[in-house]
PyMOL CGO cylinders between C-alpha atoms (Angstrom):
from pymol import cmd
from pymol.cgo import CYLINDER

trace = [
    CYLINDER, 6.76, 23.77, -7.16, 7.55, 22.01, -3.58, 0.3, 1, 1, 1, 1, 1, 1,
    CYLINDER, 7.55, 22.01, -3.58, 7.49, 18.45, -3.81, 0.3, 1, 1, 1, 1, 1, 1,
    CYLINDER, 7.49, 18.45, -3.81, 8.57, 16.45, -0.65, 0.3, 1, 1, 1, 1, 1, 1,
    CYLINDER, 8.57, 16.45, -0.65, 10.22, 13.23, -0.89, 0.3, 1, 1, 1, 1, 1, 1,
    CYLINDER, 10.22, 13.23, -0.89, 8.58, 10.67, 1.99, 0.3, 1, 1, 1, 1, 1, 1,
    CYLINDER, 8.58, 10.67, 1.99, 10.42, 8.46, 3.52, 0.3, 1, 1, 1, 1, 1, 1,
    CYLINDER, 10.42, 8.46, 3.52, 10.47, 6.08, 6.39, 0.3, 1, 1, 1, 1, 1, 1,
    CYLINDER, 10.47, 6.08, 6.39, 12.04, 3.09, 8.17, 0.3, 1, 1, 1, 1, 1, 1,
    CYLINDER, 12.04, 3.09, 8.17, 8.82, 1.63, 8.88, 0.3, 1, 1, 1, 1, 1, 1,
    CYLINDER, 8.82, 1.63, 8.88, 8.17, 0.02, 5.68, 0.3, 1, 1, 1, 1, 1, 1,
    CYLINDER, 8.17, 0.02, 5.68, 10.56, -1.59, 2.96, 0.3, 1, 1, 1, 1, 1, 1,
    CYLINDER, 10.56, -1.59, 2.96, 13.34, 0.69, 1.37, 0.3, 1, 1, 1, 1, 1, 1,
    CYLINDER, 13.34, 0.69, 1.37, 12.64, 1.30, -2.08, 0.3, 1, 1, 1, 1, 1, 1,
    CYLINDER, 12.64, 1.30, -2.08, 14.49, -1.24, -4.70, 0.3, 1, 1, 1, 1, 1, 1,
    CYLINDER, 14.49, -1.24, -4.70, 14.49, 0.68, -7.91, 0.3, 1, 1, 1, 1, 1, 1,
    CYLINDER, 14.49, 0.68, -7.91, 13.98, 4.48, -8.99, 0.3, 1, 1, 1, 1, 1, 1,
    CYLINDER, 13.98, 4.48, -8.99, 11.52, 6.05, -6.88, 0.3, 1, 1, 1, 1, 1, 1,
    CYLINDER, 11.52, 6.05, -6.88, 10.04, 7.53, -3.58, 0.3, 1, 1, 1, 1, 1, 1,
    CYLINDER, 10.04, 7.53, -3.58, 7.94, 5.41, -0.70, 0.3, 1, 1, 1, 1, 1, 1,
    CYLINDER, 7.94, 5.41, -0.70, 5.54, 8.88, -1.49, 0.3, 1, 1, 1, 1, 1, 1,
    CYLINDER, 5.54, 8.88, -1.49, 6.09, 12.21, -2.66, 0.3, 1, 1, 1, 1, 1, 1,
    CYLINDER, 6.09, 12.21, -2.66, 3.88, 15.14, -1.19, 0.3, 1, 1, 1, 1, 1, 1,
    CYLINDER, 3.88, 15.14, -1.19, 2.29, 18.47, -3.27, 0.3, 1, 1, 1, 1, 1, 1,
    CYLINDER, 2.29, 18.47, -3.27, 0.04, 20.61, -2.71, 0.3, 1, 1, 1, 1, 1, 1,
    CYLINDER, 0.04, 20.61, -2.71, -1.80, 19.03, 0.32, 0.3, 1, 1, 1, 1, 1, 1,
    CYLINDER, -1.80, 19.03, 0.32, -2.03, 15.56, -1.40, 0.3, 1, 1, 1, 1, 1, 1,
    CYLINDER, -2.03, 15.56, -1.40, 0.08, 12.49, -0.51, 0.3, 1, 1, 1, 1, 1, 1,
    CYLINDER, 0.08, 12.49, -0.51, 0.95, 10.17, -3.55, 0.3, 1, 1, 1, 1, 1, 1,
    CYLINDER, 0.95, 10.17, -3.55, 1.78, 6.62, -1.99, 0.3, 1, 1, 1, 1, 1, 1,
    CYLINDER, 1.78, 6.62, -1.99, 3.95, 4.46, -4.24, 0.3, 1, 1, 1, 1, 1, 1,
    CYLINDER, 3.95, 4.46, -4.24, 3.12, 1.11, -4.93, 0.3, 1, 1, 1, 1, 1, 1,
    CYLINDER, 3.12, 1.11, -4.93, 3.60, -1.10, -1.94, 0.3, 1, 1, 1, 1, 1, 1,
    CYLINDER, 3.60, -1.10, -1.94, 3.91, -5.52, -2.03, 0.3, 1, 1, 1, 1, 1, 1,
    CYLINDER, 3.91, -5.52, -2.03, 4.37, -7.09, 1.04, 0.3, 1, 1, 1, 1, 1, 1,
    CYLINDER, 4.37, -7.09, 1.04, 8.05, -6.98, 1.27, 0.3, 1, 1, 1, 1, 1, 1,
    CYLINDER, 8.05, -6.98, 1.27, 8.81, -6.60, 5.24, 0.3, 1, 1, 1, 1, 1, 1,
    CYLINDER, 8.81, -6.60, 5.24, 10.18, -2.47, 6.34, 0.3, 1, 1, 1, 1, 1, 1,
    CYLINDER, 10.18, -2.47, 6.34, 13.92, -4.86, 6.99, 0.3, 1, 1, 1, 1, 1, 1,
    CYLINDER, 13.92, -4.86, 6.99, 13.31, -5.93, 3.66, 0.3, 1, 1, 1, 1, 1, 1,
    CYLINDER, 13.31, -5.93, 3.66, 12.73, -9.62, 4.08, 0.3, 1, 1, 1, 1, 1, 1,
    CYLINDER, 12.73, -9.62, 4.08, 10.50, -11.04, 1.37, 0.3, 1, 1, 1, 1, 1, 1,
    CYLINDER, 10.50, -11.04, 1.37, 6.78, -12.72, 2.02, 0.3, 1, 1, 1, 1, 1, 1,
    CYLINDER, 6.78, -12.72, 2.02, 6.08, -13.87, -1.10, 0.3, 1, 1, 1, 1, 1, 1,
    CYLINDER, 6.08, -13.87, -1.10, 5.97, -17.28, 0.04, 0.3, 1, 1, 1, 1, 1, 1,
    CYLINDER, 5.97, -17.28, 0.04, 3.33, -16.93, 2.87, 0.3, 1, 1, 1, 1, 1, 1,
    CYLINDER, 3.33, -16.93, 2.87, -0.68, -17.11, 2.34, 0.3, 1, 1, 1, 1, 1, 1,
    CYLINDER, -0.68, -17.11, 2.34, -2.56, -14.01, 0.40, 0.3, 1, 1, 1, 1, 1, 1,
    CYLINDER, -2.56, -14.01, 0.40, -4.15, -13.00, 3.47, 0.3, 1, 1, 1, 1, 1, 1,
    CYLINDER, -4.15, -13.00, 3.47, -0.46, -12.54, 5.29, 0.3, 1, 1, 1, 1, 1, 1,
    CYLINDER, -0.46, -12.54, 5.29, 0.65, -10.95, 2.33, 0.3, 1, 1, 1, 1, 1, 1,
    CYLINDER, 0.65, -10.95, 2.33, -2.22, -8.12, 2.26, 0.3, 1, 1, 1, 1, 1, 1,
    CYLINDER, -2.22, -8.12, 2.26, -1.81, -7.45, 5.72, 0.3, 1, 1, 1, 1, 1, 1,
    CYLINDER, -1.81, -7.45, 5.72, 1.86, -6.73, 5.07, 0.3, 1, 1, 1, 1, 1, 1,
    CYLINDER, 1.86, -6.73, 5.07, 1.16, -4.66, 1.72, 0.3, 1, 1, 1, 1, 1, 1,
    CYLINDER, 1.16, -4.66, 1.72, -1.70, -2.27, 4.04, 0.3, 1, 1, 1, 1, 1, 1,
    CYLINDER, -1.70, -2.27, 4.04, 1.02, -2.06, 6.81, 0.3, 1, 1, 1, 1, 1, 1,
    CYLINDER, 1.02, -2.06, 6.81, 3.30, -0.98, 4.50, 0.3, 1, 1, 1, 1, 1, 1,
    CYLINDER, 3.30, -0.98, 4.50, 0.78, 1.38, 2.77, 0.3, 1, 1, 1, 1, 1, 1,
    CYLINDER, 0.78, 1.38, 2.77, -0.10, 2.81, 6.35, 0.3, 1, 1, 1, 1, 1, 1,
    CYLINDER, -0.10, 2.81, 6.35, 3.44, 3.39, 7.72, 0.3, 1, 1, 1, 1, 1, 1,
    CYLINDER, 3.44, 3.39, 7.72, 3.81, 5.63, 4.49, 0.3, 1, 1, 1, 1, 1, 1,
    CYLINDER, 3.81, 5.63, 4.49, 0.69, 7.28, 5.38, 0.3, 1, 1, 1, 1, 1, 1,
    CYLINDER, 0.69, 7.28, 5.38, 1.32, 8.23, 8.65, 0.3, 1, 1, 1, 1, 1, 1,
    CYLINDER, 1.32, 8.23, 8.65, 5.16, 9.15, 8.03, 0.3, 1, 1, 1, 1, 1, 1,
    CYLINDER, 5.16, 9.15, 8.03, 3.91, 11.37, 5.41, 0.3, 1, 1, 1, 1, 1, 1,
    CYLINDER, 3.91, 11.37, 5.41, 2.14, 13.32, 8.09, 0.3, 1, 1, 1, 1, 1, 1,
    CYLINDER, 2.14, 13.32, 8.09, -1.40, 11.91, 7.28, 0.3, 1, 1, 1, 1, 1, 1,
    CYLINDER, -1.40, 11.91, 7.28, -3.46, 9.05, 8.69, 0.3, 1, 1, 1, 1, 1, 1,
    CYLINDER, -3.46, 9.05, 8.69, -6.01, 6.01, 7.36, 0.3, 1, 1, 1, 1, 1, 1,
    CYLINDER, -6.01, 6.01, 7.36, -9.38, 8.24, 7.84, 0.3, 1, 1, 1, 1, 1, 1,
    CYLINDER, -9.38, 8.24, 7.84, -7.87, 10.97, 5.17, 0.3, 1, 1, 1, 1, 1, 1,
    CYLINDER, -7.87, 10.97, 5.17, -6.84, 8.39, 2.16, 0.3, 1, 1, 1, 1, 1, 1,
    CYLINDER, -6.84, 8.39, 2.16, -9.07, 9.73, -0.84, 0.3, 1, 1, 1, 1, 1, 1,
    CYLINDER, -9.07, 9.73, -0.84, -8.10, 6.62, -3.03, 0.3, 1, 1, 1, 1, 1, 1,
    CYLINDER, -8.10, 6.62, -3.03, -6.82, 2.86, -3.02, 0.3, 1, 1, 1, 1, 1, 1,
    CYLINDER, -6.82, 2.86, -3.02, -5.60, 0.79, -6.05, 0.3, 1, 1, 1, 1, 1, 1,
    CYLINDER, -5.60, 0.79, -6.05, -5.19, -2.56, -5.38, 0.3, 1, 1, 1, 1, 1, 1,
    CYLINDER, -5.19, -2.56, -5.38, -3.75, -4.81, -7.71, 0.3, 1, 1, 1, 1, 1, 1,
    CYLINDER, -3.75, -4.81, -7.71, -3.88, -8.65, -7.32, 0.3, 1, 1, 1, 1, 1, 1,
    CYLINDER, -3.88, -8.65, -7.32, -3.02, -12.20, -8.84, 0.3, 1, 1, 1, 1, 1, 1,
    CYLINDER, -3.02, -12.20, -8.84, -6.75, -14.08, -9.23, 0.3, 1, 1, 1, 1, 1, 1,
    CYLINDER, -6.75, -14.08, -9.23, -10.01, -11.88, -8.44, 0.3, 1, 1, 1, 1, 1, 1,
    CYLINDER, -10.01, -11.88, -8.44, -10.75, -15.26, -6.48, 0.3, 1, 1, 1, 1, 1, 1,
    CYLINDER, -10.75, -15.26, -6.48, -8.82, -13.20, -3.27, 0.3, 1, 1, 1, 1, 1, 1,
    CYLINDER, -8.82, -13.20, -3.27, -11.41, -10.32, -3.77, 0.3, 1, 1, 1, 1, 1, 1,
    CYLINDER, -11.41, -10.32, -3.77, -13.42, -11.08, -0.69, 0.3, 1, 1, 1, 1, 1, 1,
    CYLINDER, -13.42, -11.08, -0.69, -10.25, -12.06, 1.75, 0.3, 1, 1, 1, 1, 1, 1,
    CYLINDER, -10.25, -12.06, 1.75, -9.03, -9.04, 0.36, 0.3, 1, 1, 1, 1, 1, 1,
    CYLINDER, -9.03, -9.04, 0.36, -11.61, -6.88, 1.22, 0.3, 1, 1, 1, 1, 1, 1,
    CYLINDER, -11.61, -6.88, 1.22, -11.84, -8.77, 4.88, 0.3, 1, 1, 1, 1, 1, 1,
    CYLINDER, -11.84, -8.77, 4.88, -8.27, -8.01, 5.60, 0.3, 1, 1, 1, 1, 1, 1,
    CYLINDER, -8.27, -8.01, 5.60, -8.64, -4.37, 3.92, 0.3, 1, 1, 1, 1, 1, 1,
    CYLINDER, -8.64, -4.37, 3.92, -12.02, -3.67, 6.53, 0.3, 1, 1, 1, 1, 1, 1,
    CYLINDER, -12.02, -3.67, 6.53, -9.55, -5.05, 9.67, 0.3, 1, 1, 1, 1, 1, 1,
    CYLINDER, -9.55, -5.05, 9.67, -7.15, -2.70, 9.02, 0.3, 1, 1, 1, 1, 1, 1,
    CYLINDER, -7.15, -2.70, 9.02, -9.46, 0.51, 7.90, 0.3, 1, 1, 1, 1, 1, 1,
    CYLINDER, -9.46, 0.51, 7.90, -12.22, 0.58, 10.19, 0.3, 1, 1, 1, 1, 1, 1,
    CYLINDER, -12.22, 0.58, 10.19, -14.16, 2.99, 9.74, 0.3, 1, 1, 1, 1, 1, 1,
    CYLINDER, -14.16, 2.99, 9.74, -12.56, 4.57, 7.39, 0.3, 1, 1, 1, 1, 1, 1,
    CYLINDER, -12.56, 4.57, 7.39, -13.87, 4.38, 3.37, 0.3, 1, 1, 1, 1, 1, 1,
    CYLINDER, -13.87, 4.38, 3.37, -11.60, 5.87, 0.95, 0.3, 1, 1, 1, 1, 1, 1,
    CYLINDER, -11.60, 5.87, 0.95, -12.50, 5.28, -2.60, 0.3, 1, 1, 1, 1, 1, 1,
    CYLINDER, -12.50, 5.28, -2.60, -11.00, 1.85, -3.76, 0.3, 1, 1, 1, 1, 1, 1,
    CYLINDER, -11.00, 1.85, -3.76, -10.64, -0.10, -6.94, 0.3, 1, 1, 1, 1, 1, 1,
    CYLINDER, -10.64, -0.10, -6.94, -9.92, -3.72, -6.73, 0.3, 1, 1, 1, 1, 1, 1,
    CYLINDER, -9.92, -3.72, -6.73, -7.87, -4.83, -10.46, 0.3, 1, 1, 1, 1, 1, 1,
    CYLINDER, -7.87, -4.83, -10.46, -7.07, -8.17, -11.03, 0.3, 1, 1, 1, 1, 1, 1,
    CYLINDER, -7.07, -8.17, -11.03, -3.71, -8.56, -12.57, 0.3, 1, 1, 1, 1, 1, 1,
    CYLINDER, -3.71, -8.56, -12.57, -1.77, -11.55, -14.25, 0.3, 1, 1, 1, 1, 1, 1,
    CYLINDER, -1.77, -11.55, -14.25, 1.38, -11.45, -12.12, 0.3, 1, 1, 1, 1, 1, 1,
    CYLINDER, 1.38, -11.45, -12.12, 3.10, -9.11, -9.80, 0.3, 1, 1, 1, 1, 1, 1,
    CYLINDER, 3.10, -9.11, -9.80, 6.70, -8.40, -9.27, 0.3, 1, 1, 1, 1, 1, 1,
    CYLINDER, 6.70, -8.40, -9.27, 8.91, -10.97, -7.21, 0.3, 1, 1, 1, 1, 1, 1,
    CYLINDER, 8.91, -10.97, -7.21, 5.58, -13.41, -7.45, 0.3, 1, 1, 1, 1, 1, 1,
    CYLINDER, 5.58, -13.41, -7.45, 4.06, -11.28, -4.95, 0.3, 1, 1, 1, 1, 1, 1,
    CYLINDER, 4.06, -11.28, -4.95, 0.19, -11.87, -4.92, 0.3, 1, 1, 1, 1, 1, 1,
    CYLINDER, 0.19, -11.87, -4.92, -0.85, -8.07, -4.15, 0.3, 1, 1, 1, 1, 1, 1,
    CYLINDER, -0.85, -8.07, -4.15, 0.36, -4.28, -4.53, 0.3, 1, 1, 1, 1, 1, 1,
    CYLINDER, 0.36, -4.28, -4.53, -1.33, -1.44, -3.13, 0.3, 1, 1, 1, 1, 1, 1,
    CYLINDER, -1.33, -1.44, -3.13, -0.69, 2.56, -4.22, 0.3, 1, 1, 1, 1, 1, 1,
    CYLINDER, -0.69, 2.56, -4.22, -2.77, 5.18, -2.72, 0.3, 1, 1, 1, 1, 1, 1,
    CYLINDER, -2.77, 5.18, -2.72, -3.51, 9.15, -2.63, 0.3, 1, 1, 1, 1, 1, 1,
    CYLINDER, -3.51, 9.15, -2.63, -4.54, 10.83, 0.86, 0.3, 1, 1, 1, 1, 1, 1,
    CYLINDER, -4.54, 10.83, 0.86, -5.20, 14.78, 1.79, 0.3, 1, 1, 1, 1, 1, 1,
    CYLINDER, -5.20, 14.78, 1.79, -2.22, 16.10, 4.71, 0.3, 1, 1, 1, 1, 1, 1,
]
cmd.load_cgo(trace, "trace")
């Protein structure tokens, strides 16, 4: 059983027990990304929109580090604080996809770590 460990400079470190994304079997499992900055500064503070774009850049570093790209992500969870950010969400989420339509749930949560107002995990195909 080969599992890779991802890794990469171009989004935050992780702060606890885990990978940025582990690889198997032609799939890439993204770990759950908030908008903390790759040199680790914290957003939490700045506007939801700011904070989504960070969260996707993040999620998209990951991506292509783990030797796959935006147009071959099979699935999107995206958690955030107050379904009322569902449609600058999904403005922000269209910028930075194009043309590309993975399959994508939106869940509203009560509260995310650090006060952050979104997190976004993933799975793509290599």
């Amino acid at each position: 059983m080969d599992i890779e460990r991802i890794a990469t400079t171009d989004a935050p470190t992780p702060a606890g027990h885990y990978s940025q994304a582990t690889a198997h079997n032609g799939l890439l499992y993204v770990a759950g990304q908030i908008p903390v900055r790759p040199d680790g500064v914290h957003t939490f503070d700045e506007p939801f929109e700011a904070q989504a774009r960070q969260a996707l850049a993040n999620l998209l570093a990951i991506v292509r580090a783990g030797g796959s790209a935006p147009e071959r992500l099979l699935k999107v969870n995206v958690y955030i604080v107050d379904i009322a950010h569902w449609p600058a969400f999904n403005r922000v989420y269209a910028e930075a996809f194009g043309d590309a339509r993975p399959a994508r749930a939106v869940i509203p949560v009560p509260e995310l770590h650090h006060g952050y107002l979104v997190e976004i995990d993933a799975i793509a195909a290599r």
